[in-house]
Every structure is written in structure tokens, then in C-alpha cells.
N, C-alpha and C positions, 0 to 999 in steps of 0.2 A: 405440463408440469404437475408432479404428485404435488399440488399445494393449494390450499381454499385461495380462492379468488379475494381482494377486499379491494373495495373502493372508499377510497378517503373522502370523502366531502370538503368541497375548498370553496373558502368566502370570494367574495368579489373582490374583483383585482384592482388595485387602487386605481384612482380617474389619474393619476401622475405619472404608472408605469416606474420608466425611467427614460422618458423621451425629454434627450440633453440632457443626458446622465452626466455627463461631467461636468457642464454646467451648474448644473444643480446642485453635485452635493456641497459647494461652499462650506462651511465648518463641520457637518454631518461623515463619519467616518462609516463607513463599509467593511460588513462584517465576512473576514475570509475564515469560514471554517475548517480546521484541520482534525479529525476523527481517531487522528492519534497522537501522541505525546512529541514534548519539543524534543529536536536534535534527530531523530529517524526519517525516514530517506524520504517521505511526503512532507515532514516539517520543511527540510531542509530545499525542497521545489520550491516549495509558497517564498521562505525566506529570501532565496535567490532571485524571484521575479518581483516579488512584494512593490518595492522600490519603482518600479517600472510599470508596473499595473497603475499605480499612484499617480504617476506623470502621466500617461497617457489620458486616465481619467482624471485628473487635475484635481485631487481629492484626496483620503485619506482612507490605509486598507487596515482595515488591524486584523491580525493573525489571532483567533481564538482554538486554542488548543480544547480539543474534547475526547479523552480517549477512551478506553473501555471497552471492552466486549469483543475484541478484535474489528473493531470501527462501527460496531453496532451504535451506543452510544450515543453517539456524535451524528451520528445519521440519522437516526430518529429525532434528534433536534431540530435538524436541520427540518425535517419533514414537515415538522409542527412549527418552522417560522412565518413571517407575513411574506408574503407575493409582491414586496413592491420596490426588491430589487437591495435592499440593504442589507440584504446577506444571501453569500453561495458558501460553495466547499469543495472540496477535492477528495473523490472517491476511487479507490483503486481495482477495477476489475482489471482481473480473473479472480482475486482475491476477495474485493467485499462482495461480489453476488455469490461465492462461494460458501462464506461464512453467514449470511443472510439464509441461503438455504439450506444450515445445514442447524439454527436456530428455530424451530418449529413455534415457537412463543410469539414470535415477530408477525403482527396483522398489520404489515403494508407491502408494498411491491417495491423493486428495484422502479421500475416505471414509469411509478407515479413522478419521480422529480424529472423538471426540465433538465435538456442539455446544454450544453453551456459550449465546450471544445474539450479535449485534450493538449497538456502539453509537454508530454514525455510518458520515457518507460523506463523502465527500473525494475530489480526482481533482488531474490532472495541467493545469499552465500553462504557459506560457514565459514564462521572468524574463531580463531582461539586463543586463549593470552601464550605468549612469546615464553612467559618461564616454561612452559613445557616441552618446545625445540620440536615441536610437531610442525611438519610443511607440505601434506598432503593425504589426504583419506582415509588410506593403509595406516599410514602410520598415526590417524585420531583411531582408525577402530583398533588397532593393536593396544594404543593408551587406556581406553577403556577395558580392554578384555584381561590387559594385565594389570588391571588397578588405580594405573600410573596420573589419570585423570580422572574427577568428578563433576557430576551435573553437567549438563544441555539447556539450554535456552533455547526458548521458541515464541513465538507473539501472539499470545491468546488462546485460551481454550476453548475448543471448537471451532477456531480458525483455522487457514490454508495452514499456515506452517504447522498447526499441530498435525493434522495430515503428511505432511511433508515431515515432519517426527516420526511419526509409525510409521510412512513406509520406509525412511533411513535404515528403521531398526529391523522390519520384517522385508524388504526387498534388496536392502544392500548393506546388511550386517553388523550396522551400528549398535552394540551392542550397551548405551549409555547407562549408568545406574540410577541415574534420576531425569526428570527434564520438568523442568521449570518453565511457567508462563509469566510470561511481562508485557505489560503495555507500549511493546513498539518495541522498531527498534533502537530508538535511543537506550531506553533500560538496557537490550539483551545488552547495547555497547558497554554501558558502564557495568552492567554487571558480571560480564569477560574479563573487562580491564580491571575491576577491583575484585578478581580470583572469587565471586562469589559462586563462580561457575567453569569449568575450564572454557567451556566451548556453546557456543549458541549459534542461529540462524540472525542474520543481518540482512539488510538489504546492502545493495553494492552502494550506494550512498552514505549509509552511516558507516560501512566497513570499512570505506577509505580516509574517514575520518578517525577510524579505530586503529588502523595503519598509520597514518599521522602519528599518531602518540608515538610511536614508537613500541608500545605495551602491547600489540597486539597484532596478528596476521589475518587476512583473508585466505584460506588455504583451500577449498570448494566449491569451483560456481556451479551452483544448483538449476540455474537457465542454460539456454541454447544461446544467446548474445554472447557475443566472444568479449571477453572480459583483462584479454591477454595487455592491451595497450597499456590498463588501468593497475593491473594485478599480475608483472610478468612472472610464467611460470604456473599460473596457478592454477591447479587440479580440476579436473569435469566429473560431475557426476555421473555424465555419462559416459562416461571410461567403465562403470562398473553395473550400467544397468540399463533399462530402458528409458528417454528423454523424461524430463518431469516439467517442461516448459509451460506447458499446459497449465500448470499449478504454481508457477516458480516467477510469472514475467507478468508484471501488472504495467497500465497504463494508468496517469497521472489526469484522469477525467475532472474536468470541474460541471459542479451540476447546480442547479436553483431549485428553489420548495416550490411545490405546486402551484401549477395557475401563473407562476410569474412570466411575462407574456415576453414574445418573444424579442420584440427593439429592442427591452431591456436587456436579452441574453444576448443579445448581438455585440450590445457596444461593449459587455464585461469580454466577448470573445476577442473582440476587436482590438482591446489593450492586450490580453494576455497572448494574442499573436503579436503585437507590438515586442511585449515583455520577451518572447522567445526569440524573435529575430533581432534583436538588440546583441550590439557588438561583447556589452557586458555578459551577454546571459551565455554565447557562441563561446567566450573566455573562459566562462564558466568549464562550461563544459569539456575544452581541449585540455583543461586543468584539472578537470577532476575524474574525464572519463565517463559521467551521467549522458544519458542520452536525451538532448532537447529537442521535440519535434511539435510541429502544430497540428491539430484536426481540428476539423470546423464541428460544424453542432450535429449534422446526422452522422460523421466519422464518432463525434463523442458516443453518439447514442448506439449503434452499434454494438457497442463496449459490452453492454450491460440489458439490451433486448431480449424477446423471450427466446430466440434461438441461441444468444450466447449463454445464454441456463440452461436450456437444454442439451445445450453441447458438454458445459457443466457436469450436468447428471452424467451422460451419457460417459466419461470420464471415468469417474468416483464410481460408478457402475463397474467398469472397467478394472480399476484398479482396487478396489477394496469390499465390491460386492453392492453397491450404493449408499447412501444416507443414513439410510438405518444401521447397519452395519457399523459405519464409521461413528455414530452419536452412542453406539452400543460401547464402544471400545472406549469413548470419552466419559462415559459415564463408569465404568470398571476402574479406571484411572481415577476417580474422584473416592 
């Protein structure tokens, strides 16, 4: 990897772990990190199993929203917490080691934090508000080229979806007059639905939610998961180019801060496969089209090792000339 090596230095792991994790925490809550804002398509995992992670650990989860930087943020918190089991989070590769490597300021590794599991996948669409009567690609990039719509939303700058902006515009013609960054996709939703922007990048999680309303469509799945059950009808971007899955489909990783040993990552694995194989959470899903799946702790890690970065690079290399290249273009934008 083109990137200075850093090793964290991590205290000693408390003599308590979390052996009889759920025993133990009696009034003590457990802290579930989220790296990005409430209502977007990671909020909305945690919220859905929250309940059920609880029960299994017979304790209390609370959901701390941290967002910023396109999950930077929140990640580097997490980094800097204690090792003894009262706080994880939920990181989403292909996207956060994506936006980690293309932030050059950042002195830690994807790595260093323990794995925990995965439990699910999810990726990025385009949603647009409904006054406009736009229902498929053609007809956002003709809105834009004739005036008819304004602004784009995308989640974060120097994040995946910014990438996924510029190639929109320079691989498959989106020709948008502005594009706006917002922390997550809750913003992009509400700020589609309150016309502060015609049209933005969603995850299919908060875009079904955006659909809900009534105020707003999914009109573009930007993934390779077929989307059709969820969003009948709805446009592929790869109708009009080459796949962007690669950059488009994240998985729902939960990780721990340093050093936190492993009994302790076991038993948080252990509810949160609990939490997805639950009848609620299977509901969830036939209802809303999300896709809920388990990975144990070396499926998690996988996610996010040196070879899925470098496959990373080897990508962004591919598509835009690499890192440099793409930090050059985010920086002419500023």
C-alpha cells in the first residue's frame, strides 16, 4: 500500500475482558458506535437489531451516533476507546477503507481494530424528489442538461460517493450543476425531500424510507444486487456503463478498539448473530428488501485487510488514474 505504516500503542486489556458479558453488564450500558448520522442505511441496521443485541446480552445498547468525514470521525473515536468491551461500531467496507485511504492526514490503519462479525449489505442508489416526474437516468440526465433540476447530493467529501459523483458525471453523463456533500444518508434523504436538492446518492435503506414518504423515488441502483423486489422497475447503472459495485456495495462490519480481546468479541458476535437470525430482524428484511446476513469474526475481517485495499487501489487506479488523481479533483472542487 502507497501509505506510511503506524502502529498505535494499546494499554493493557482490562483483567475483566468481558468474560460473562452479559452477566455483567447489569445497569452498565454498551456503547454501539454509528460513524454516521441517525436515519441512513447504518443507522438504520443498528436501530433494527439494537433491541435484540440487548436481549441476548441481557443489558443495555445505546446507539451513539458520530458522523463526519465520511465515517472518519467516528472511527477515530472509536480507535482511541478503552479495550474492555463497552464500546464497538459498525464500519462499512468497501466504502470506509476507501475514504480512509484516500484521506492522507489519517495516522492509523483500517487493522488495527478488532473484528467483531458482519451483518449485512447494503449499497448506494439515486433517489429524486417526485415533483420532478423523473423515473429513470435518461430522463435525471436530460433534467439536468435542460435546466429542469438542480443540485446532487452525495455523503461526504472524499468519500466513496464523491467518487461515485465524478464518475456519474465524467463516465456516464450526469451532467449535475452542483453536488452537495452531507453527512449520510439520512441528510441526502431529507434534503431531496425538502427540494434542497433535486436528486442525491442514498443507500437502498434510507431510499426506501424516502419512498415511504411518498415525496420521493429511487430511480438508479448504483450496485450489482438486484434491487427489483424492493424498487419495482428501477434503473441500473449498469445499463449505461461499466459495473461500479466495486464502490457501490458495502457490508455492515461491526469492529472493537484495540487490544479488545477476543471472548469479548465473541459474545458481542454471538448476540448480533442472535439479532439477525431473529424472526423480527428476517421481517425486517422481507419488508423492507435490506439484506441481513451473518459473518463470523475472520468473514468480518476480510472486509477490510491489506488485500481488500489493495484491491481498493488497484480499482481507483483503474477508474480514475488512482488516489492522487481523485484527492486532486476533490481539491479543484473546494
Amino acid at each position: 500500500m502507497e501509505r506510511r505504516s503506524f502502529v498505535k500503542s494499546v494499554g493493557a486489556i482490562s483483567a475483566v475482558g468481558m468474560s460473562g458479558l452479559a452477566g455483567c453488564l447489569g445497569d452498565e450500558s454498551v456503547t454501539w458506535m454509528i460513524p454516521w448520522s441517525e436515519g441512513g442505511g447504518t443507522d438504520q441496521y443498528a436501530r433494527q437489531m439494537q433491541p435484540l443485541v440487548e436481549e441476548e446480552l441481557d443489558g443495555s445498547i445505546e446507539i451513539d451516533n458520530r458522523e463526519g468525514a465520511g465515517s472518519m470521525i467516528g472511527s477515530e473515536w472509536l480507535l482511541n476507546q478503552d479495550a474492555d468491551g463497552s464500546v464497538f461500531g459498525t464500519v462499512n467496507p468497501a466504502g470506509w477503507t476507501f475514504t480512509w485511504r484516500a484521506d492522507p492526514s489519517l495516522d492509523w490503519e483500517p487493522s488495527e481494530f478488532e473484528p467483531i462479525a458482519y451483518s449485512g449489505i447494503f449499497g448506494y442508489t439515486i433517489i429524486v424528489n417526485n415533483d420532478y416526474g423523473i423515473e429513470n437516468f435518461d430522463e435525471l440526465r436530460d433534467g439536468y442538461e435542460d435546466g429542469d433540476i438542480s443540485g446532487f447530493a452525495y455523503q461526504g467529501s472524499g468519500s466513496d460517493s464523491h467518487l461515485v459523483t465524478l464518475l456519474l458525471e465524467e463516465e456516464y453523463g450526469l451532467n449535475y450543476d452542483n453536488a452537495v456533500p452531507y453527512d449520510g444518508g439520512g441528510p441526502v434523504q431529507e434534503a431531496v425531500l425538502g427540494d434542497e436538492v433535486g436528486a442525491g446518492i442514498a443507500t437502498n435503506t434510507s431510499a426506501a424510507e424516502a419512498v415511504d414518504s411518498g415525496e420521493a423515488s429511487a430511480i438508479v441502483n448504483l450496485m450489482d444486487v438486484d434491487l427489483m423486489d424492493t424498487f419495482p422497475g428501477i434503473d441500473r447503472i449498469s445499463n449505461y456503463g461499466d459495473s461500479l459495485g466495486w464502490l457501490t456495495e458495502f457490508y455492515q462490519v461491526q469492529v472493537a478498539p484495540p487490544g479488545t480481546d477476543e471472548d469479548t468479541r465473541q459474545e458481542i458476535a454471538d448476540a448480533i448473530e442472535y439479532a439477525v437470525e431473529h424472526e423480527d430482524t428476517q421481517e425486517w428484511m422481507d419488508e423492507t428488501g435490506n439484506i441481513v446476513e451473518f459473518g463470523n469474526m475472520d468473514e468480518a475481517a476480510e472486509r477490510y485487510n491489506e488485500a481488500a485495499i489493495e484491491e481498493m487501489e488497484e480499482n481507483v487506479e483503474e477508474a480514475v488514474g488512482g488516489f492522487d488523481v481523485f484527492l486532486d479533483q476533490t481539491e479543484e472542487e473546494d
